[in-house]
C-alpha positions, 0 to 999 in steps of 0.5 A, a space after each residue: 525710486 525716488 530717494 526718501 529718509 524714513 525712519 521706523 519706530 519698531 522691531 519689524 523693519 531691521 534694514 531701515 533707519 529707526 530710533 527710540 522714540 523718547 530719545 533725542 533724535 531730531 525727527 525733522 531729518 526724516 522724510 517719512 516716520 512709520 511706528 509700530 504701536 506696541 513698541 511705541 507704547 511700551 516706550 512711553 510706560 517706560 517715561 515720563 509724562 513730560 518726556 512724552 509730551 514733549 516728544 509728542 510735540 516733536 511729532 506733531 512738528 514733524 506732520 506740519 513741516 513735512 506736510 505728510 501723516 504718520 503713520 501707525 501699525 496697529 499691533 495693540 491700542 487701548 490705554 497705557 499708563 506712563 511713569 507717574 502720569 495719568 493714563 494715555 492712548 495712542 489716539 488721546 495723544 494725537 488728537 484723534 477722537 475714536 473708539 476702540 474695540 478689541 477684535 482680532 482677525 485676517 480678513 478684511 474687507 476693502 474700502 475701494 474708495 481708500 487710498 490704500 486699497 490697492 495697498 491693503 489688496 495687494 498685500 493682503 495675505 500680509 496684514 491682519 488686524 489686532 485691534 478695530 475702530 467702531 467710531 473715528 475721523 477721516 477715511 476708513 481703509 477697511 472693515 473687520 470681516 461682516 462688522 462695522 467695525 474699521 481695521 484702520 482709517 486716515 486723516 491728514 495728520 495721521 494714518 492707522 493701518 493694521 498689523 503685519 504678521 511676522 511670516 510675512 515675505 514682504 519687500 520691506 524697502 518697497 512697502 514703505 516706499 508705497 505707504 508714503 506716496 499714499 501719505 502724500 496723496 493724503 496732504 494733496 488732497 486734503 489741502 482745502 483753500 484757506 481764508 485770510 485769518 481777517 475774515 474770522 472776524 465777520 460772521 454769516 447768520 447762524 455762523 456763531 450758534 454753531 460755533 458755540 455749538 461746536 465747542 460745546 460738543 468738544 467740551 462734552 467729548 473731553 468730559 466723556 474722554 476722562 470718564 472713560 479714562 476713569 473707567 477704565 483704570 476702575 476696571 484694572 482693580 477688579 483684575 487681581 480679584 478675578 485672578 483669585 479664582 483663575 490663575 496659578 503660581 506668582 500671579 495667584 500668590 500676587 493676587 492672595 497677598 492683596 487681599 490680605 494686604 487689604 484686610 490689615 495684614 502686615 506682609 513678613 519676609 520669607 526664607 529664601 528658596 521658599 514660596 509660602 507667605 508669612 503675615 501678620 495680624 494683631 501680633 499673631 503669625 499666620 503662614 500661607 501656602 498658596 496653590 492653583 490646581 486644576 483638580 482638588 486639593 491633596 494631602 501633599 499640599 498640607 504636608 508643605 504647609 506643614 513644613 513651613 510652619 514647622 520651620 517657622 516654629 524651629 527658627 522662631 521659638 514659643 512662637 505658635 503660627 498658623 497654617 491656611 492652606 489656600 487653593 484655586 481648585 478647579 481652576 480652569 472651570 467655571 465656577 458654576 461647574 466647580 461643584 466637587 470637593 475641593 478638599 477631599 476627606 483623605 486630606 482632613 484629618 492630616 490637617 485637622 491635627 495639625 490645626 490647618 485651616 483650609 479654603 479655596 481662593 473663591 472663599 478668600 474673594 468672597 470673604 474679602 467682598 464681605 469685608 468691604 460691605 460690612 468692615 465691623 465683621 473683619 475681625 470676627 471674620 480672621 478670628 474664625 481663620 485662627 479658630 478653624 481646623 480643617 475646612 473653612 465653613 463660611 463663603 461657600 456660596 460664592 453666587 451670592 457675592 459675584 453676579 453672573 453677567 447675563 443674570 445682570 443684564 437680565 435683571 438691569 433690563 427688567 428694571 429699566 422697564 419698570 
């Protein structure tokens, strides 16, 4: 077997030379660079951007001098933001204009007409793919099971093959070997004959209409490149909200804070060894104790809020805190179904005396979604927190704050119709 330097960017490949990827390794030693995606990417949401595009360019380098493609295993895809850089794609980064869609799955259909398709065959119960391309250059290596979608394709700069699965009993020194005889079938039969640089200087009729032509289409897929970009980081900012009703512990503590922290809440710090949330508004000291069941909540939940306070008064004194005891009820249903009572009557009157006020995290959402529609009523809004003893009253139809998808689509067709 032919004696090739290959390098691997990953954890997959244990017995072959490998770097980081931002380190100052000379790529131009190797003959052949293989990268795993996932372990690309969180290397470079580990950089900078000027770190990353200068290694970008190195890679770059490394297709021209060495006349072969690199290749990609595709274990994730999507954007990526880097340290105090603007959101990235593997693809963005390499030139390539593609779409995504997230799709998991083993089966594949071959392209027989790929230069991979004895490759994909051959190790087929190997190979499964974790995300597709519904739009792409070059060749595609093959189809998601009965969709459109590709699981990989190639140009003559770059290969994107799907993932292997760890259990895989792959020989791992012959497999790469195999990829990169394809890469370099690749290069040969892509090597087109050029012309002398001269020539551009003469145009054929219909030649320079089609060049504008060409640069402008170009310029509409960069101006779409940054909206979708923009679109997509938009799209991240509903995520905390949707964890309000969706998830439990940190993350749903997390989620609770940014809402507070957006309605002018001033964060305080807490005792060590305990989770409840201490915060201030207009001087007055509220105590939070945040939970995610998936049932109702229960008296022991206010006992612990109880127990905060009562430390807080203890440590603090004159002080007069108030206790919200917030709780994602139900929170493995869907709302439509989240019809019980989220505080049952057992609960009320420990709280009540205690001057509790008690909602759900899907009031707080909805609570904060009003706010934002009518800043004015902020304050009145907090100032019925501080007054309530026991359950919140407002914001318990939550369907008229968050739309349900289909109701949407519905409701958008039969506008466009009209």
């Amino acid at each position: 077997m032919k004696d090739i330097h290959i390098a691997t960017i990953g954890e997959l490949f244990h017995n072959e030379d490998g770097f980081d990827f931002l380190s100052d390794q000379n790529m131009l030693e190797y003959d052949f660079i293989l990268i795993e995606s996932d372990v690309f990417i969180n290397s470079l949401m580990n950089g900078y951007t000027h770190d990353i595009d200068k290694r970008i360019k190195h890679l770059k380098e490394f297709v021209k001098v060495k006349n072969v493609p690199v290749v990609f295993l595709c274990y994730r895809g999507g954007s990526f933001y880097p340290k105090y850089g603007d959101a990235k794609s593997i693809t963005g980064l390499m030139e390539v204009d593609s779409i995504e869609e997230q799709l998991v799955g083993k089966k594949i259909e071959v392209n027989n007409d790929s230069l991979f398709a004895d490759i994909i065959l051959r190790y087929k119960d190997s190979f499964e793919y974790k995300v597709t391309f519904s739009e792409h250059p070059g060749v595609s290596i093959g189809k998601a099971k009965a969709k459109s979608n590709s699981i990989g394709f190639y140009t003559s700069d770059c290969v994107f093959l799907p993932a292997l699965k760890e259990d895989n009993d792959i020989d791992y020194n012959s497999f790469l070997h195999e990829i990169y005889e394809v890469c370099c079938l690749i290069r040969r039969s892509d090597n087109i004959p050029t012309l002398p640089e001269w020539t551009n200087n003469y145009l054929l009729p219909g030649e320079y209409a089609e060049k504008q032509r060409l640069n402008k289409i170009q310029l509409e897929i960069k101006k779409l490149e940054k909206q979708r970009i923009e679109s997509e980081l938009r799209l991240t900012n509903f995520l905390p909200l949707k964890q309000l009703w969706s998830a439990s512990g940190a993350v749903l503590e997390q989620a609770v804070k940014k809402v507070f922290i957006e309605l002018g809440f001033k964060m305080l710090p807490s005792v060590e060894n305990r989770d409840d949330i201490i915060m201030e508004f207009n001087e007055q000291i509220f105590i939070a104790e945040v939970k995610g069941q998936n049932k109702s909540a229960a008296e022991k939940n206010a006992a612990q809020l109880e127990k905060w306070v009562s430390t807080y008064i203890s440590n603090n004194e004159g002080s007069n805190p108030k206790g919200l005891l917030i709780v994602n009820t139900f929170r493995e249903q869907i709302l439509e179904d989240r019809t019980q009572v989220s505080f049952p009557n057992q609960m009320l009157t420990y709280s009540i005396v205690r001057n509790h006020c008690l909602l759900t995290t899907l009031q707080l959402c909805c609570l904060l979604l009003f706010c934002r529609d009518n800043p004015n009523e902020k304050e009145n809004i907090i100032d019925n927190l501080l007054s309530t003893s026991g359950c919140f009253e407002r914001f318990n139809n939550w369907s008229e704050l968050i739309g349900v998808e289909d109701k949407q689509k519905k409701n958008a067709t039969s506008q466009n119709q009209v």
